[in-house]
Backbone as a chain_set.jsonl record, in Angstrom:
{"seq": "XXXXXXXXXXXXXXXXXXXXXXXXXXXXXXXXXXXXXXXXXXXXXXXXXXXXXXXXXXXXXXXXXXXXXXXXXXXXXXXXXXXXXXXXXXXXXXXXXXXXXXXXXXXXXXXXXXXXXXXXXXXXXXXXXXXXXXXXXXXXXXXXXXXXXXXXXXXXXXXXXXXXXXXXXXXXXXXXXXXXX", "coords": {"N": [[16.921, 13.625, 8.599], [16.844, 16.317, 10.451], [18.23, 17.507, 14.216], [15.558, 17.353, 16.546], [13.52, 19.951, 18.384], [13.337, 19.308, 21.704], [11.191, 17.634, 23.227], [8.518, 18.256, 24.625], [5.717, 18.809, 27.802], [3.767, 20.967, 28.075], [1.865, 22.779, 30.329], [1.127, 21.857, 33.898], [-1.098, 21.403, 35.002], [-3.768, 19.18, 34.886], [-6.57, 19.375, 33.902], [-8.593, 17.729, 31.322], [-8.411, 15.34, 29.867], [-7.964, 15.502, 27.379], [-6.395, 17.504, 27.404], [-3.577, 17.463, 27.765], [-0.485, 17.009, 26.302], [1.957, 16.584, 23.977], [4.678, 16.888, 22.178], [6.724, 16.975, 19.05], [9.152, 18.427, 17.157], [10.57, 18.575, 13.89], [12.386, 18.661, 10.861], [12.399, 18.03, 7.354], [14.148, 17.103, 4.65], [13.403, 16.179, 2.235], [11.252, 14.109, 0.291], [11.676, 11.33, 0.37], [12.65, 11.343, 2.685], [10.539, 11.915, 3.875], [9.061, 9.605, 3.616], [10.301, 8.08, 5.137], [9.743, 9.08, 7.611], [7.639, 8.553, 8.157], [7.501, 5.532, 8.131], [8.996, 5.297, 10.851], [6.996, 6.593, 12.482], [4.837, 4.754, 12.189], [5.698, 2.694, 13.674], [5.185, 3.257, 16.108], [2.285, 3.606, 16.366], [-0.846, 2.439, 16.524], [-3.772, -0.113, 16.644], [-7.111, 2.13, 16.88], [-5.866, 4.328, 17.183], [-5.712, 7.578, 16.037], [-4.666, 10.011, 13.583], [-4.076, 13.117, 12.827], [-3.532, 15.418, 9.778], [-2.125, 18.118, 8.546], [-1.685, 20.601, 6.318], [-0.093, 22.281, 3.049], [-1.242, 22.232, 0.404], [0.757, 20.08, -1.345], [2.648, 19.699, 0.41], [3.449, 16.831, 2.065], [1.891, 15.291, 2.592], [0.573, 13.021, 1.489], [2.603, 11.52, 0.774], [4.06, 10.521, 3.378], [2.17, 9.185, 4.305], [2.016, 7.128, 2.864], [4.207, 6.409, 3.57], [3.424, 5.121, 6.074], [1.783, 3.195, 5.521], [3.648, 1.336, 4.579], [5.312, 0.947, 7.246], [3.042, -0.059, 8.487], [2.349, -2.473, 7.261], [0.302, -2.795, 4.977], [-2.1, -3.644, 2.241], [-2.065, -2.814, -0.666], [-1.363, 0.253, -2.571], [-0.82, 2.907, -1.233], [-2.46, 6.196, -2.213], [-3.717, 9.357, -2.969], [-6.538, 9.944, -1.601], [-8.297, 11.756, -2.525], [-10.539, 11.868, -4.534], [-12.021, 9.733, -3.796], [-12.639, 9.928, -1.196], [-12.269, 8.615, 1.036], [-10.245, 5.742, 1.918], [-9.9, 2.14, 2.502], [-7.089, 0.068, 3.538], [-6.283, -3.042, 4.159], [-4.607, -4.761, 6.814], [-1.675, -6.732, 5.771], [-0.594, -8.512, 7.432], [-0.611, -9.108, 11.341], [-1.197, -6.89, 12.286], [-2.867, -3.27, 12.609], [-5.518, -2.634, 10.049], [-5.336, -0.025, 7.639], [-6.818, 3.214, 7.833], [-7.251, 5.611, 5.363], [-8.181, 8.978, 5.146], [-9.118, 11.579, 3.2], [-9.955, 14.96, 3.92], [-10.58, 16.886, 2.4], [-12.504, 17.997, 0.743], [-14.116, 17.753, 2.208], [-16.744, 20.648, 3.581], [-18.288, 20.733, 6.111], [-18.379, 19.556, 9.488], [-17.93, 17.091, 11.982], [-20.176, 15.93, 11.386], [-20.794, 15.867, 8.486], [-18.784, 13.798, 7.632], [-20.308, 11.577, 8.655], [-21.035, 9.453, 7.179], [-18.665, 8.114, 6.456], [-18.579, 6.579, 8.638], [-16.376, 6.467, 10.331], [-16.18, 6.668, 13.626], [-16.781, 3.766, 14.124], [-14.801, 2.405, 12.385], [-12.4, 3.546, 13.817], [-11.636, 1.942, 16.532], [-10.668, -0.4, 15.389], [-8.478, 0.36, 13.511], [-6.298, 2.009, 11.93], [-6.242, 5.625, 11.855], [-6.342, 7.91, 9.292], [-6.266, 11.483, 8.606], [-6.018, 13.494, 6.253], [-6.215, 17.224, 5.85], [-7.697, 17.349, 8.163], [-8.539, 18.722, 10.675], [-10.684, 20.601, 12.809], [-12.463, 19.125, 11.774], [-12.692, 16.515, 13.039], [-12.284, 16.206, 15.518], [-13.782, 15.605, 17.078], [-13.749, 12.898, 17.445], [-12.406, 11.491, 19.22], [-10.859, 11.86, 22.086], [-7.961, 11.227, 22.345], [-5.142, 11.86, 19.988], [-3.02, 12.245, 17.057], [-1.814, 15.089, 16.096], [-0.168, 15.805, 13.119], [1.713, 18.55, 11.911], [2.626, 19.701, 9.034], [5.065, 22.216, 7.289], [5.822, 24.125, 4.529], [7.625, 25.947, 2.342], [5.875, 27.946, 0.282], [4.756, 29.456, -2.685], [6.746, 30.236, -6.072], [8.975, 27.987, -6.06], [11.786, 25.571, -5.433], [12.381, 24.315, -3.011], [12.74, 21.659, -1.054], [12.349, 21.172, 1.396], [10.936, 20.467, 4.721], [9.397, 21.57, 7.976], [8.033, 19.869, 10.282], [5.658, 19.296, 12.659], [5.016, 17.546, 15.021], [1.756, 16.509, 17.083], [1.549, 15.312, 20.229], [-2.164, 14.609, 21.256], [-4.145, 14.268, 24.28], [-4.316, 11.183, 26.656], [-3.446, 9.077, 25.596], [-0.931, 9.664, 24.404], [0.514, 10.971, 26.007], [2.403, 9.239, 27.527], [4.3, 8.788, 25.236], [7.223, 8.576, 23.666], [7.758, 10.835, 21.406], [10.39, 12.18, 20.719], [12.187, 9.807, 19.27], [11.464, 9.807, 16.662], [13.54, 11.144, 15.405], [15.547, 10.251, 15.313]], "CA": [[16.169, 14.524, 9.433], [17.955, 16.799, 11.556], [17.941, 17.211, 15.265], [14.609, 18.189, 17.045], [13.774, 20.076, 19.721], [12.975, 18.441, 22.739], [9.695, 16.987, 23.337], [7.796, 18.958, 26.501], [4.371, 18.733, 28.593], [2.999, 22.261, 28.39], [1.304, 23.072, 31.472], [1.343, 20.83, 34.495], [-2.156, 21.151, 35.601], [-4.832, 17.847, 34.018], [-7.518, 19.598, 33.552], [-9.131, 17.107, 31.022], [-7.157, 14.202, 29.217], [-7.567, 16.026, 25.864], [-5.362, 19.046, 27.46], [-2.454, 16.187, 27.743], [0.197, 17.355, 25.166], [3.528, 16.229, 24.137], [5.537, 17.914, 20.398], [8.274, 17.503, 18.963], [9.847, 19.432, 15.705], [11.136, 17.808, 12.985], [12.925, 18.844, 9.914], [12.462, 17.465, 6.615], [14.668, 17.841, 3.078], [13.917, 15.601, 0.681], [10.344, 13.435, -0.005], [12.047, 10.16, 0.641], [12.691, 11.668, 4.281], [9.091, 12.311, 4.853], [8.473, 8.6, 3.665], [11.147, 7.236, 6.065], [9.421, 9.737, 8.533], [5.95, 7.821, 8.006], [7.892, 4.412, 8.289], [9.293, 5.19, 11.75], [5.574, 6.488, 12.903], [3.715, 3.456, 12.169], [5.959, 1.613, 14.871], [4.455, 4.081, 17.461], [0.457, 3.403, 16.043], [-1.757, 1.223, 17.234], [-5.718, -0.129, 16.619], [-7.485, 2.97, 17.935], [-5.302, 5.995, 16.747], [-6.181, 9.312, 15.358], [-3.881, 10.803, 13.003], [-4.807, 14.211, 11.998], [-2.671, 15.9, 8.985], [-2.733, 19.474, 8.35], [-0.256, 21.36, 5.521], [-0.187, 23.387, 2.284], [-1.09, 21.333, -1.212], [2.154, 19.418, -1.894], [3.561, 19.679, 1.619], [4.105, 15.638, 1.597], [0.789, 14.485, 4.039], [0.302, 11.78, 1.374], [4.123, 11.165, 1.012], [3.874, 10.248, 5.055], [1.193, 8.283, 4.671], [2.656, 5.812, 2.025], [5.607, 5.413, 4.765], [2.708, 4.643, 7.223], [1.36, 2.107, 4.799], [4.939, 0.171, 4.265], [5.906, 0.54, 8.308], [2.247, -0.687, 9.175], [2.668, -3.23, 6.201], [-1.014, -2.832, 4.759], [-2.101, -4.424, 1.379], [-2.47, -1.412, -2.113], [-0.613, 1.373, -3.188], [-1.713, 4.448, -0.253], [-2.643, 7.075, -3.043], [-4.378, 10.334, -1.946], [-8.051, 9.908, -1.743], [-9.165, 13.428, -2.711], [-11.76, 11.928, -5.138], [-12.725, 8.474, -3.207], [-12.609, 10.477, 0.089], [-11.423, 7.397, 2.511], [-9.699, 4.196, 1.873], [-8.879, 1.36, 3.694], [-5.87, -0.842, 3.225], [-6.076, -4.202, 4.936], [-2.923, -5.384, 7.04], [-1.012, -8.189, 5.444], [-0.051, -9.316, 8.292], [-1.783, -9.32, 12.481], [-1.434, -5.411, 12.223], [-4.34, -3.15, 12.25], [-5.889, -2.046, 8.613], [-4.851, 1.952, 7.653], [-7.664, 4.241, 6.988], [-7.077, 6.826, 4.815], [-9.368, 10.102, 4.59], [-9.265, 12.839, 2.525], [-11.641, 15.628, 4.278], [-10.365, 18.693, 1.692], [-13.81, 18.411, -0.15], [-15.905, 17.943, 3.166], [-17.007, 21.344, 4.296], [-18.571, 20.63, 7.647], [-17.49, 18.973, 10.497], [-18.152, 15.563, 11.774], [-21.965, 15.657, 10.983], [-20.677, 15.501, 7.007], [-18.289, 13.172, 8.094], [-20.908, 10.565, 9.639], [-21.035, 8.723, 6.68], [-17.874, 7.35, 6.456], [-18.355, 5.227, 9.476], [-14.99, 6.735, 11.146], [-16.312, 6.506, 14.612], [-16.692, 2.112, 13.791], [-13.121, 2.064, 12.053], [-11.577, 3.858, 14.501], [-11.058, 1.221, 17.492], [-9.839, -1.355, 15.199], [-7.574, 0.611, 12.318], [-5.26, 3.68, 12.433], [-7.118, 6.483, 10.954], [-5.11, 9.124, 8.932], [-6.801, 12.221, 7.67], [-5.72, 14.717, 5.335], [-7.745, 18.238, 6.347], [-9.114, 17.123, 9.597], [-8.219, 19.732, 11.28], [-11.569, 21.177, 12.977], [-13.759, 18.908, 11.415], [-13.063, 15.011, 13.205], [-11.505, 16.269, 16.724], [-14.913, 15.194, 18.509], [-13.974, 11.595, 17.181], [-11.579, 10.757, 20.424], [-9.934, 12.848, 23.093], [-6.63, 10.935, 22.09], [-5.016, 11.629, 18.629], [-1.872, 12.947, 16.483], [-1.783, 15.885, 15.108], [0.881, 15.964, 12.076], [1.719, 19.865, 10.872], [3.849, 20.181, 8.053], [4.905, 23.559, 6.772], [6.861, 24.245, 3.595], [7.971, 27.35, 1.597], [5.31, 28.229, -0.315], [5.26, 30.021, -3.899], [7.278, 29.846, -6.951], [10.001, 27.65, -5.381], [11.872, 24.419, -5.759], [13.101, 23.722, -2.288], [12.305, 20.313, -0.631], [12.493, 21.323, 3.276], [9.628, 20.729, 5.363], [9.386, 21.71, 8.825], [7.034, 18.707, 10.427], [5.515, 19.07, 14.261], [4.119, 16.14, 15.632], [1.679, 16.547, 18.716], [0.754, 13.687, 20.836], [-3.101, 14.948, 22.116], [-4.521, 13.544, 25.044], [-3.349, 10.376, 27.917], [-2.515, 8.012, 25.173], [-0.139, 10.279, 23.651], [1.034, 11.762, 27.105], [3.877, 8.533, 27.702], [4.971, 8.356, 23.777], [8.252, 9.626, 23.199], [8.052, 11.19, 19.974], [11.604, 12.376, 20.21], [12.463, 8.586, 18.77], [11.469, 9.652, 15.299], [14.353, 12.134, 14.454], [16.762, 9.528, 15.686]], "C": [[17.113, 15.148, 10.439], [17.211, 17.222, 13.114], [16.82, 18.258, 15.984], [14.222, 19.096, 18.201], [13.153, 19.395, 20.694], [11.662, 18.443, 22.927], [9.347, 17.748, 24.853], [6.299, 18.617, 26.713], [3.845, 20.199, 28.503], [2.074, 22.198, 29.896], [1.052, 21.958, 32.286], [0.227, 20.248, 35.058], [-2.918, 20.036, 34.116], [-6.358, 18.466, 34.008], [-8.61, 18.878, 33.098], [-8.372, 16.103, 30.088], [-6.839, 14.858, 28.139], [-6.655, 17.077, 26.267], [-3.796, 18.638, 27.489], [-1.704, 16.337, 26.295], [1.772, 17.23, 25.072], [3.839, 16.294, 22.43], [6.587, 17.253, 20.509], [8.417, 18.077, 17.244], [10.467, 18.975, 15.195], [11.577, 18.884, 11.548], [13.255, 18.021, 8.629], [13.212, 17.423, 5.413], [14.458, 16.692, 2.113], [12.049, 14.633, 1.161], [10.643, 11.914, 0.644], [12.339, 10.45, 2.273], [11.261, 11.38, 4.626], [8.432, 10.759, 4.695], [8.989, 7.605, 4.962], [9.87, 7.916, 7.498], [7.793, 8.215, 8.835], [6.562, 6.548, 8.891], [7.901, 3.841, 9.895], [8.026, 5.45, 12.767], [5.26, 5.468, 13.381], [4.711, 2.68, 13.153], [5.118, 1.982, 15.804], [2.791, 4.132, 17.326], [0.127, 2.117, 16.494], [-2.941, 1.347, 16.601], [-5.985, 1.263, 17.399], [-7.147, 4.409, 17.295], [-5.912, 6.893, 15.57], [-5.682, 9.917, 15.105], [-4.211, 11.927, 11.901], [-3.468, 14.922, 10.789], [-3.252, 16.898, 8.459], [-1.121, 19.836, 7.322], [-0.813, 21.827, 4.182], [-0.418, 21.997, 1.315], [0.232, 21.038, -1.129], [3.089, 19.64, -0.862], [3.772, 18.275, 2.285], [2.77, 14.831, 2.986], [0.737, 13.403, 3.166], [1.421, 10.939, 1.44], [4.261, 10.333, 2.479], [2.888, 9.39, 5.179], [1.184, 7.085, 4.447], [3.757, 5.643, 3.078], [4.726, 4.939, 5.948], [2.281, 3.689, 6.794], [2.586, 1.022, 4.884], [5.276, 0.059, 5.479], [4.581, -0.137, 9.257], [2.019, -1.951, 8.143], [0.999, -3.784, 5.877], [-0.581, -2.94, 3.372], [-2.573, -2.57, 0.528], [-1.596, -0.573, -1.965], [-1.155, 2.735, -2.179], [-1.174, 5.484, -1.579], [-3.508, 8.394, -2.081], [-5.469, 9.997, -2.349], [-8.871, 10.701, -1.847], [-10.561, 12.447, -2.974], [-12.982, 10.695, -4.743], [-13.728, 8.988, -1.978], [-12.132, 9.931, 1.076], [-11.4, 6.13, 0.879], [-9.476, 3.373, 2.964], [-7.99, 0.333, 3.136], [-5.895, -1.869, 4.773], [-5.013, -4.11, 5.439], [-2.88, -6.772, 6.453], [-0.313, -8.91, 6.472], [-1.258, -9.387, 9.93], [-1.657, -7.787, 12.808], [-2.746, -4.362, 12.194], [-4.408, -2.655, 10.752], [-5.777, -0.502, 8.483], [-6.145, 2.591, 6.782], [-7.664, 5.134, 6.756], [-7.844, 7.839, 4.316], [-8.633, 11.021, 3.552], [-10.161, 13.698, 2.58], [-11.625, 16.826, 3.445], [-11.935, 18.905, 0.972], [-14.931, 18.105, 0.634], [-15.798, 19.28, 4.09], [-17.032, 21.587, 5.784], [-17.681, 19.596, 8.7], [-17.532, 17.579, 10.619], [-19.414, 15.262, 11.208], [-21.644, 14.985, 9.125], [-19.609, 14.474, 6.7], [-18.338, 11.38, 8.273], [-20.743, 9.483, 8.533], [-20.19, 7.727, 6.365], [-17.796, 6.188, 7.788], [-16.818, 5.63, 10.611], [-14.865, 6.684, 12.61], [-16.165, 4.589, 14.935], [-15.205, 2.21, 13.737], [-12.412, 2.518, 12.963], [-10.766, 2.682, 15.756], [-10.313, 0.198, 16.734], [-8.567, -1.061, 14.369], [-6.835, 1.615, 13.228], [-6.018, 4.152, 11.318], [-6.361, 7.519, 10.825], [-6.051, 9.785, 8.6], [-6.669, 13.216, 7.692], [-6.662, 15.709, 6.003], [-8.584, 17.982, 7.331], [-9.538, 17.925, 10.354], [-9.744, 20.527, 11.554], [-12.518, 20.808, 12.26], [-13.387, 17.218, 12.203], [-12.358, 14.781, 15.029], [-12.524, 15.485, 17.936], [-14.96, 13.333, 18.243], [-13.405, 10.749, 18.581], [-10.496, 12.255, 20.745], [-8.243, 12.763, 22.542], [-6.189, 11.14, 20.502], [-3.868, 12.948, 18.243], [-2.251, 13.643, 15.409], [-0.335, 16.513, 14.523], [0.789, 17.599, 11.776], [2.688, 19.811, 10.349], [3.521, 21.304, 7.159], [5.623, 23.363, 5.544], [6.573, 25.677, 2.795], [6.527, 27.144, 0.34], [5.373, 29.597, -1.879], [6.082, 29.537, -4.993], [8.682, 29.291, -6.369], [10.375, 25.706, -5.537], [12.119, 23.979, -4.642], [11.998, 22.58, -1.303], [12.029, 20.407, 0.853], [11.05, 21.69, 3.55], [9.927, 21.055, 6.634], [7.98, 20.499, 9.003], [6.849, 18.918, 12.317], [4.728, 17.959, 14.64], [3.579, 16.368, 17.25], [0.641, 15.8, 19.123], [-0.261, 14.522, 21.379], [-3.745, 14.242, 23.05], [-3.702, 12.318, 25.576], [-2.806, 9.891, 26.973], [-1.106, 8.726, 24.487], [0.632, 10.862, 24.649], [2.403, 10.613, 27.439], [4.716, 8.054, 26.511], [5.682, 9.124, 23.645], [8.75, 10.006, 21.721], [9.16, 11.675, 19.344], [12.552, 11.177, 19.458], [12.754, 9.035, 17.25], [12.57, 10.594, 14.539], [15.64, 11.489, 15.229], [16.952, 9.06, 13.874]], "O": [[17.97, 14.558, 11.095], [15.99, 17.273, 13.265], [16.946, 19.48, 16.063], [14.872, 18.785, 19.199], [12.183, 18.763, 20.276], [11.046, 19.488, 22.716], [9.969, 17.67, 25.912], [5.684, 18.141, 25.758], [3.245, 20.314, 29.572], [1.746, 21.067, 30.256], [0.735, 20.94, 31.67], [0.188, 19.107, 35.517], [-2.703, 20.09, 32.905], [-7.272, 17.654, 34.153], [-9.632, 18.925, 33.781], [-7.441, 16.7, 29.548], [-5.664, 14.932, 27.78], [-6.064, 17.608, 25.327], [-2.912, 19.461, 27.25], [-2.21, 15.874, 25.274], [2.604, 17.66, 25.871], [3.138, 15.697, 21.613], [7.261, 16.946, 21.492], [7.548, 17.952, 16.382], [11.432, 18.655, 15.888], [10.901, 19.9, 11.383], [14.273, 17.33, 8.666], [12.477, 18.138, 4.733], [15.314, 16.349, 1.297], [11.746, 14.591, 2.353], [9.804, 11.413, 1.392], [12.158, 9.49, 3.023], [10.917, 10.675, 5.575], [7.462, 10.48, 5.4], [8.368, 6.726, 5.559], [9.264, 7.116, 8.21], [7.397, 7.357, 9.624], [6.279, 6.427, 10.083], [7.38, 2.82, 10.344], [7.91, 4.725, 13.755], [5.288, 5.12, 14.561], [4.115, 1.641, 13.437], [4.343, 1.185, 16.334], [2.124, 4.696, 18.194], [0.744, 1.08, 16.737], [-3.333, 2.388, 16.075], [-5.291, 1.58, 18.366], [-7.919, 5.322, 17.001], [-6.435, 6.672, 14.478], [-5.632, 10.878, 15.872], [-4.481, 11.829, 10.704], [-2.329, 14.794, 11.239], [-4.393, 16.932, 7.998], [0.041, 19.48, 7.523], [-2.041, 21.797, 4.101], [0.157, 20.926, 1.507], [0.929, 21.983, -0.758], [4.28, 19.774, -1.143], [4.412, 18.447, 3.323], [2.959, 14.075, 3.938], [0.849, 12.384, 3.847], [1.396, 9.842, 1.998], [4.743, 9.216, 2.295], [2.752, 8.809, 6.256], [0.736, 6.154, 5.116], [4.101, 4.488, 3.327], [5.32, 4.337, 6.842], [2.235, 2.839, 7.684], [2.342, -0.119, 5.276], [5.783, -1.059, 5.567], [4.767, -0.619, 10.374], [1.041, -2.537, 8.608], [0.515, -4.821, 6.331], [0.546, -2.643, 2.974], [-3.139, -1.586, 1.004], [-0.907, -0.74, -0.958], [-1.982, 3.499, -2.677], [-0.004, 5.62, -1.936], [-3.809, 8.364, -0.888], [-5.548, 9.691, -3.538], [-10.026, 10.609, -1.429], [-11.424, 12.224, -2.125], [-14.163, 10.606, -5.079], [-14.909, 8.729, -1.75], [-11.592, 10.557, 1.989], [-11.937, 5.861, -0.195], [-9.015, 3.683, 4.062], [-8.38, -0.232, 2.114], [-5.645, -1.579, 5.943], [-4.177, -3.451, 4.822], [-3.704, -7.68, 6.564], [0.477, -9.831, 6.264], [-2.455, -9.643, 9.797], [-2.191, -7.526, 13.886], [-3.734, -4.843, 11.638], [-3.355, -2.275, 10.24], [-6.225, 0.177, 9.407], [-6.4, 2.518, 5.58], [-8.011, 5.947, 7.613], [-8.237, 7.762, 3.152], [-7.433, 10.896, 3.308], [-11.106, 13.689, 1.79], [-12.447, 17.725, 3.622], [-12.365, 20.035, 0.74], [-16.121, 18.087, 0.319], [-15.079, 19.296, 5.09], [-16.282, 22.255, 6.496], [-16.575, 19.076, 8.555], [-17.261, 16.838, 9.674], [-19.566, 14.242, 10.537], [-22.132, 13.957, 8.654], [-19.462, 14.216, 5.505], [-17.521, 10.463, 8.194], [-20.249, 8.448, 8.98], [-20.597, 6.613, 6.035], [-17.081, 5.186, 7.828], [-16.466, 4.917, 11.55], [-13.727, 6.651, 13.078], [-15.499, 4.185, 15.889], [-14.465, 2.133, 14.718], [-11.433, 1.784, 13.1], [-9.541, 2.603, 15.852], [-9.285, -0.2, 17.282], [-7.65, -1.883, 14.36], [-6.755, 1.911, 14.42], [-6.371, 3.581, 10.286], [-5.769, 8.086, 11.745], [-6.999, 9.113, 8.193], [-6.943, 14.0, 8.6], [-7.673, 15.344, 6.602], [-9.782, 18.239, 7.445], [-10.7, 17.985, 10.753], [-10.136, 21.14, 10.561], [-13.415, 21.585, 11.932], [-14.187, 16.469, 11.643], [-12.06, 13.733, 15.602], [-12.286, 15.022, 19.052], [-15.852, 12.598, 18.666], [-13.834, 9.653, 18.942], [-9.842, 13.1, 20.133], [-7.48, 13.712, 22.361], [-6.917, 10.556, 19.699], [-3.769, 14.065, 18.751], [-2.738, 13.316, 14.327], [0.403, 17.328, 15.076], [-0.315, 17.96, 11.366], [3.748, 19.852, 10.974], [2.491, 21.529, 6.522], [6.135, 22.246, 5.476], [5.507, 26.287, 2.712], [6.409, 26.122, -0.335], [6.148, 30.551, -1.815], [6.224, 28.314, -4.976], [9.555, 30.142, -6.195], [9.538, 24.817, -5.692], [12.21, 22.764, -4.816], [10.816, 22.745, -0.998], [11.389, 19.495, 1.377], [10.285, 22.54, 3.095], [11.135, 20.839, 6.731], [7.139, 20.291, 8.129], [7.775, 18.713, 13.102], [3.57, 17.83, 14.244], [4.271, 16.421, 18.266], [-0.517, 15.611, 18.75], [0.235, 15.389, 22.099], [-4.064, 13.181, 22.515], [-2.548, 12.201, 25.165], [-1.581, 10.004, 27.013], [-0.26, 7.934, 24.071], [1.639, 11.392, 24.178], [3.485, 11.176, 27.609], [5.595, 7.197, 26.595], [5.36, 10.302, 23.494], [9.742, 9.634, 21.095], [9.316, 11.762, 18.126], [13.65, 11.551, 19.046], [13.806, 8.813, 16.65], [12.535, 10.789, 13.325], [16.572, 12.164, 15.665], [17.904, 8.369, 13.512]]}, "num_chains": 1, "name": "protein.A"}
């Protein structure tokens, strides 16, 4: 991964905890990066968290997720869950359990949502999900939102661009510049 730019606070005024914002920019080339990427994550997760993932078909959100699975050391194979819609993967160890959405085939917002229970799982797991983006934001003020970009079209190249932004307090003293060490 090459070197990011510096992690900032956008505006100084607190308005409301959710306005509490801290980035950083990452650079990806190769699949096995974006798993390492995951790896180094899951140190920085906790019970509680809200990891949103937004990017193009085959821009590596499940890739990242399997390195969140092996650095939070949870039990199964993290596959994408298009057709399940969520998973959960126990921890094998005193870790919390990783719940994995897949919201690309839920329309609405949280209302279509409700069923999964994601408001329950949330305090005790880490909750990842694919396509959340404007449908699971009213789940908690606090929560990471993953964007990864990549070249799109007839193209072979491996480079992702990856932003990571801490939302809200809990995310306001996490130095996310760690992960492109």
């Amino acid at each position: 991964m090459e070197a990011p730019a510096a992690p900032h606070s956008p505006g100084e005024h607190r308005a409301s905890p959710a306005s509490v914002s801290v980035s950083v920019e990452l650079t990806v080339s190769a699949p096995e990066q974006m798993r390492e990427l995951g790896r180094h994550l899951a140190k920085l997760l906790r019970a509680g968290d809200l990891v949103m993932l937004t990017g193009e078909l085959g821009a590596g959100k499940t890739t990242l997720t399997r390195g969140l699975g092996e650095g939070l050391g949870v039990r199964g194979a993290v596959t994408s869950p298009t057709f399940v819609i969520a998973r959960v993967h126990p921890s094998l160890g005193d870790g919390p359990p990783l719940v994995h959405v897949d919201a690309y085939r839920l329309g609405g917002g949280l209302d279509e949502m409700e069923d999964l229970d994601l408001d329950v799982s949330l305090s005790d797991s880490v909750v990842v999900v694919e396509w959340g983006e404007g449908k699971v934001e009213e789940l908690t003020e606090d929560r990471l939102h993953v964007l990864i970009h990549r070249a799109v079209g007839d193209t072979t190249d491996e480079v992702r661009h990856v932003t990571l932004r801490g939302i809200g307090e809990r995310w306001a003293a996490v130095d996310l510049s760690v992960l492109s060490a």
